[in-house]
N, C-alpha and C positions, 0 to 999 in steps of 0.2 A: 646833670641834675638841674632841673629849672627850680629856681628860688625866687620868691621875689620879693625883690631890697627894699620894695618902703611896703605898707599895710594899707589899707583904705583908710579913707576918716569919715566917711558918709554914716549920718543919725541911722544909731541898731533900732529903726523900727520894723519889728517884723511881727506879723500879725497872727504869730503861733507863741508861746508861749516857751523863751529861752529854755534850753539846757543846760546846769552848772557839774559843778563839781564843786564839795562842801567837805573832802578830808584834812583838810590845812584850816585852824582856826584863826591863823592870821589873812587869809582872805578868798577868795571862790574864783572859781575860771566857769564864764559863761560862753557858752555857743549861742548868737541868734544871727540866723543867716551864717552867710558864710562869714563870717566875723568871730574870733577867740579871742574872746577880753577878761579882765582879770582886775577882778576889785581887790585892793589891800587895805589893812586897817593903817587906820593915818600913823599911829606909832610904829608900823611898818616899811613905810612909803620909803620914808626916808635913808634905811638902810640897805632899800632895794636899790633906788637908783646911785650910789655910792658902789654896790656889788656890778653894776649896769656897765659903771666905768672905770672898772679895773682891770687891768694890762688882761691878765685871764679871761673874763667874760668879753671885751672888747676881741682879742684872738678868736675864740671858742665860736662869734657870731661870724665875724670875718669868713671863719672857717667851713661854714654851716654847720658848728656841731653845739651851739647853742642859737633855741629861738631869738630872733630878730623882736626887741620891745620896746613901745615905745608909750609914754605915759601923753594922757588924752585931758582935755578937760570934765570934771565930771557927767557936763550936761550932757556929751554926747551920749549917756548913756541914760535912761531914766530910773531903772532899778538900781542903779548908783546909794548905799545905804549913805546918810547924812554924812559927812566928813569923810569916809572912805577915800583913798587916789582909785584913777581909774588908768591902766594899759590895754594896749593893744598889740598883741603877738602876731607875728608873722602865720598864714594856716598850715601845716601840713595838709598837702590836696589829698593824701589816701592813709589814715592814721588806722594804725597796729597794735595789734596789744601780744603780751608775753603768751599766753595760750593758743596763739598764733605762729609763736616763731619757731624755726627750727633751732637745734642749740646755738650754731654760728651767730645769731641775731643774738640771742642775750649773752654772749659772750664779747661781743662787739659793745653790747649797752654796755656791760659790766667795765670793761678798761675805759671806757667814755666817763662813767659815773667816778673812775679812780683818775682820770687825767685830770678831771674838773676839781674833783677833790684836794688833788696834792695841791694845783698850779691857785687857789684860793686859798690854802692854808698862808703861804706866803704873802698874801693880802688880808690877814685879819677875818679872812673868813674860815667859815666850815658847814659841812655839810649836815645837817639835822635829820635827813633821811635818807637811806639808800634803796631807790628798790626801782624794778625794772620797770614800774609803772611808768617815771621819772620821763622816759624815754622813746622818742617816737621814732620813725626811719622816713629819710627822704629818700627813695630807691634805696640803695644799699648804704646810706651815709644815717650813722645814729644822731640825731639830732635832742640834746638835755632838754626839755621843756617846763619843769618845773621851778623858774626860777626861783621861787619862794622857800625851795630845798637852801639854800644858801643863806646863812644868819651871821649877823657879827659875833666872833667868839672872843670868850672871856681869855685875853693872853696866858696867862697862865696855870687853863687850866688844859689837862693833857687826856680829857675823857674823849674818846668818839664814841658817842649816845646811839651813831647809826649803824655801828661794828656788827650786832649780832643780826639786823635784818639786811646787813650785807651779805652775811656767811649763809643767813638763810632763804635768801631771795637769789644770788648768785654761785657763790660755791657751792653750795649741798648740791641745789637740780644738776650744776654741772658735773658734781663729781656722780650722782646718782645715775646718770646718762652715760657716765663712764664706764660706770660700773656695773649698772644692772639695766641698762636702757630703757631706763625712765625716762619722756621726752619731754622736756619741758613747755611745749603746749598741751600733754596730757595732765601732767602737774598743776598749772596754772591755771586749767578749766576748773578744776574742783576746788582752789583756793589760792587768797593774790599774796597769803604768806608764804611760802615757799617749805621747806622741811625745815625741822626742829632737829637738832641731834639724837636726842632719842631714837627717832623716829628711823632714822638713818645706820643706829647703833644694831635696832633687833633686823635692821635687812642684810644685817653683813653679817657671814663667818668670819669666825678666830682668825683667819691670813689676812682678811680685809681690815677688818678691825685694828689691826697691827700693822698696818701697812701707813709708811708717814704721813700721806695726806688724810687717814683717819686717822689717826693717833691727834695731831693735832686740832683736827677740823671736827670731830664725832668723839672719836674714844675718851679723854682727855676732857674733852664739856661734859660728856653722860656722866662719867666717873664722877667729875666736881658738881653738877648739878645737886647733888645730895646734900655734899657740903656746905653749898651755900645756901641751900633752901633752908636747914637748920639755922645756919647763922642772921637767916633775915630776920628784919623786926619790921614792924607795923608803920614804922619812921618813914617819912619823907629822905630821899636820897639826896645825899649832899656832897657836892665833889669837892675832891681836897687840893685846893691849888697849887700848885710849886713852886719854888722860893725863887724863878727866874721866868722868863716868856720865852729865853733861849731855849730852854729846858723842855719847855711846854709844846715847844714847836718840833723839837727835834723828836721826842717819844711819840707824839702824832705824827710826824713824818713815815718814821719807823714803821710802825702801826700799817701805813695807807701803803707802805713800801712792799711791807711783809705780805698784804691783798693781795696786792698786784702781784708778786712773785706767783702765787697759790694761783691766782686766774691764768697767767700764764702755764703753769703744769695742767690746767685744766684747758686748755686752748681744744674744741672738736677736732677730729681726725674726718676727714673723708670716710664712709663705709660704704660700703656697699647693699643691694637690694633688690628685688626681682626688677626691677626698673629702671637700674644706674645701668649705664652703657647702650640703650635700648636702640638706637637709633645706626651707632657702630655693628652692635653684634647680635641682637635680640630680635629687631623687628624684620617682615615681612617685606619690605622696599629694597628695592637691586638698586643699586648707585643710578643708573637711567631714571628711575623710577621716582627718586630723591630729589634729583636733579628737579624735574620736570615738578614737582611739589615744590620745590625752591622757587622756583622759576613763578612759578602761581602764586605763590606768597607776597613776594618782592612785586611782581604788578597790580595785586591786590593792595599794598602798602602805598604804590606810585599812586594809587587811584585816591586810595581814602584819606591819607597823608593824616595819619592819627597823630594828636598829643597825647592822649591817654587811649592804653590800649589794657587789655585783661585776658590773660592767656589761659585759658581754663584746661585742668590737666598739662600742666605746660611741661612734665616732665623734667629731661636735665637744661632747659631754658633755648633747644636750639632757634625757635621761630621767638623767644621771646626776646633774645640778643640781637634778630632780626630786624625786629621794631625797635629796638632800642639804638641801633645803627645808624637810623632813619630820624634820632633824635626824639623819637615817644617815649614817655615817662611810664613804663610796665608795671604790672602787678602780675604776680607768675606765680599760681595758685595748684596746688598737688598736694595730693593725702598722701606720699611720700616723702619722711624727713628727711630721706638721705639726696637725695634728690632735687629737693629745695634746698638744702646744705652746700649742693655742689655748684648751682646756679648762683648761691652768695657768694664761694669761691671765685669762677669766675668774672661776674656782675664788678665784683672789689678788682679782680686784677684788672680787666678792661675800661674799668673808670665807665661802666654805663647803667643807666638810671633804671635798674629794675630790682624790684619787690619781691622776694618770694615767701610766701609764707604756707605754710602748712593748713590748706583750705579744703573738702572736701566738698564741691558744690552741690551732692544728693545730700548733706547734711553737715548746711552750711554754720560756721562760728551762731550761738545765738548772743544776743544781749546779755550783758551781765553787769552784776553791782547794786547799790540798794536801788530796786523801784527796776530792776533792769534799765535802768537810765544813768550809769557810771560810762559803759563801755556797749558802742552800738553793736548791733548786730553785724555782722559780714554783709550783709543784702540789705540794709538799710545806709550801709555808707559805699554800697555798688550800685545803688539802681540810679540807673541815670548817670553816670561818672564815669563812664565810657565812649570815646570814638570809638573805637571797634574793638570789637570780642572774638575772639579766638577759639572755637573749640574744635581742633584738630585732631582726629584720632581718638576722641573720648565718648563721643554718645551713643557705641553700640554699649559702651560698660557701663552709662547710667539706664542704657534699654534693658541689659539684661539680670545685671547684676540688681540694681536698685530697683528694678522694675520700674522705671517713671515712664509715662505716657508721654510716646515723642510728642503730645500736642504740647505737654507739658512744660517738656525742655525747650521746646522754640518760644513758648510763651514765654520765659525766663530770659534768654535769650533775649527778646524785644526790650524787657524790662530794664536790663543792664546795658544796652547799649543805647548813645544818642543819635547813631551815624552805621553803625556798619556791623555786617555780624560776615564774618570770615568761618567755614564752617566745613566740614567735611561727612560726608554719607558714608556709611560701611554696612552691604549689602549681609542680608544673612548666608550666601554663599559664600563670604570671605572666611581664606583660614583661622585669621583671628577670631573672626563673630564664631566661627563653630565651635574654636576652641575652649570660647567661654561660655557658651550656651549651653553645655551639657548634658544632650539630650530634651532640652527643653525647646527645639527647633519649633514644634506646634504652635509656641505662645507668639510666635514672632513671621507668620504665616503670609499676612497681610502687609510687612514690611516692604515696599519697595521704593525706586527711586519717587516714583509720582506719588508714591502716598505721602514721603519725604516732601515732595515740592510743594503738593496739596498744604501740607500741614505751613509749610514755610509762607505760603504766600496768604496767608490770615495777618502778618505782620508787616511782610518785609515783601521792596521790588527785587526782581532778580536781576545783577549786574553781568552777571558772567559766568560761566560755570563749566567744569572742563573733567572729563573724567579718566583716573589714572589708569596709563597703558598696562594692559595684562595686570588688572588689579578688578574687584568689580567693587571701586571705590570711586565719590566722583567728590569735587571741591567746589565749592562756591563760594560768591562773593552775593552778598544781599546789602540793600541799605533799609535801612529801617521807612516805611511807607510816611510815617509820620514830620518826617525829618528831612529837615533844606539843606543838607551835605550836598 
């Protein structure tokens, strides 16, 4: 994982007009340039940088699972409101959001969001919100970035305020994905609350409903919700302290214990999908044949020597463990959850820096949040952001499937890489292209390699290119024409 240990300090002039974030009213996180800075109100300040240097957050940075911050003088910033403090966060180079992930990722946030939780309860802190927004990934390492989630709490009192948008930002999606494979990037495109118990109540049968982790998580809130909704009054809520901080601390303990137990029975399983095992038992390549793609791969990688690479269609991550081998920082993109699932599986056991997320590039993540200016687009934080791009084995299925015009896709191509597009041809005489073409061979008449090259060489020089034995597949390596690689 490349991280890196101190921030810039160079003046945020940038001559486009910052990006913030404004859901925290004690202060806003600005993007200008590559720069993430973070205004807090001065009756703030001070109980950040106390949280900044506590055994917990000191660990948590150490660790990379809390951003690196560090407080600035106002000036370097000009939008600085009068008296505000001003930080400066460490960047995430390729930032994620929950509608993106496959469940392993917010499962991952989620016990991140509960280790943080507990390990600051025993410093006079607590948590004020829990939600997977919170949280971004360095390759596969979940990184807290909201520090501002973290408030001094009153000793004595034993409420966590962030309990219900825990259950329903993290356990519901995960138990719903359990249950009825709800995926939690399909969840989270349509809303950054997560499920309501209700909600949760009318999609289960009587065995479900009865079953312990509804019973206490679903059945059990539905039931009481009645209850309490008569018993409220119009009143400001007022919590009742308790007559000790020992006290206070241990029922919150409990509480953040009790989570965690529940996220663990919720931990994803491996499953399966037309697309898990593809390379083993699925596809079309004779071990010679695999070889000899390996082989192309790895001198395409000696050539271009990426730090940032985007594996598009990257399946179960075998070429994108490749690049990560080579010490590239990956992004490993596939409209298969299970898939991306299996690539965090091993990404975490191998200890190497790739990203996978649940991305279908013929229609890619859009912007989203108020103004669509919360959370960028997938293509607005890929263009440009790439040494080399990957699409291996993927563009007969956006030619046929998506219908996109190869000029299209090479054009796309140009746009997300800075240095190199790694890329593979699949003739319409290939078993696979027929098998997906179905009967629609006419539309794709004019397909062949030189029309391929044709289209290629509007962007990109040709470096190399080699085509597979007894396949009428070919590989290449291009660099982008624009570009001092």
């Amino acid at each position: 994982m490349r991280v890196a240990t101190e921030p810039s300090f160079r003046r945020a002039d940038s001559p486009t007009p910052p990006r913030k974030s404004f859901r925290d009213p004690a202060g806003a996180v600005w993007r200008t340039g590559d720069r993430i800075l973070r205004t807090v109100r001065s009756d703030g300040a001070a109980d950040l940088d106390d949280f900044l240097a506590t055994r917990t957050a000191r660990a948590a940075m150490e660790r990379g699972n809390l951003v690196r911050s560090v407080r600035l003088a106002p000036t370097e910033f000009p939008a600085v409101p009068a008296g505000d403090a001003l930080y400066e966060h460490e960047r995430i180079w390729f930032p994620s959001y929950p509608h993106e992930w496959p469940a392993e990722l917010l499962h991952a946030a989620g016990q991140l969001t509960q280790e943080l939780g507990r390990g600051a309860l025993t410093e006079g802190f607590g948590l004020k919100d829990a939600t997977p927004y919170n949280v971004l990934f360095q390759g596969g390492t979940p990184v807290f970035v909201d520090v501002l989630s973290f408030e001094r709490r009153d000793g004595r009192d034993a409420t966590w305020m962030a309990y219900s948008q825990f259950v329903q930002t993290f356990l519901l999606p995960l138990l719903a994905y359990r249950e009825f494979g709800l995926l939690p990037a399909d969840l989270f495109m349509r809303r950054r609350e997560g499920l309501e118990p209700e909600e949760m109540y009318r999609m289960a049968g009587l065995r479900q409903q009865l079953s312990p982790e509804f019973l206490s998580l679903v059945t059990l809130p539905h039931w009481m919700s009645g209850v309490m909704t008569r018993r409220s009054t119009a009143g400001r809520y007022h919590p009742e302290p308790l007559d000790s901080e020992e006290k206070a601390r241990f029922v919150l303990d409990r509480l953040l214990a009790n989570c965690s137990r529940k996220l663990a029975r919720l931990e994803p399983q491996a499953t399966k999908s037309a697309w898990t095992d593809y390379l083993d038992h699925k596809s079309l390549y004779s071990s010679a044949q695999l070889e000899q793609k390996d082989r192309f791969v790895r001198e395409a990688l000696d050539r271009a020597r990426p730090r940032t690479v985007l594996d598009v269609g990257a399946n179960e991550g075998h070429f994108s463990f490749m690049a990560a081998d080579q010490k590239a920082s990956v992004v490993a993109i596939d409209s298969d959850a299970s898939v991306t699932g299996n690539i965090w599986r091993q990404a975490r056991a191998r200890n190497l820096d790739v990203l996978p997320l649940v991305v279908d590039l013929a229609r890619p993540t859009p912007a989203l949040g108020w103004r669509n200016q919360e959370c960028d687009s997938f293509l607005d934080r890929a263009r440009g952001s790439f040494d080399l791009v990957m699409m291996l084995a993927v563009i007969h299925h956006m030619l046929v499937t998506e219908r996109v015009p190869l000029e299209e896709i090479v054009a796309l191509a140009a746009e997300l890489t800075r240095g190199y597009l790694l890329i593979e041809f699949v003739a319409p005489s290939d078993p696979m292209f027929m098998r997906i073409v179905r009967g629609r061979e006419s539309l794709h008449l004019n397909l062949t390699r030189a029309a391929f090259e044709s289209a290629a060489a509007l962007h990109f020089d040709l470096v190399k290119a080699e085509p597979l034995d007894g396949l009428d597949r070919c590989l290449y390596l291009y660099r982008l024409r624009s570009s001092k690689a």
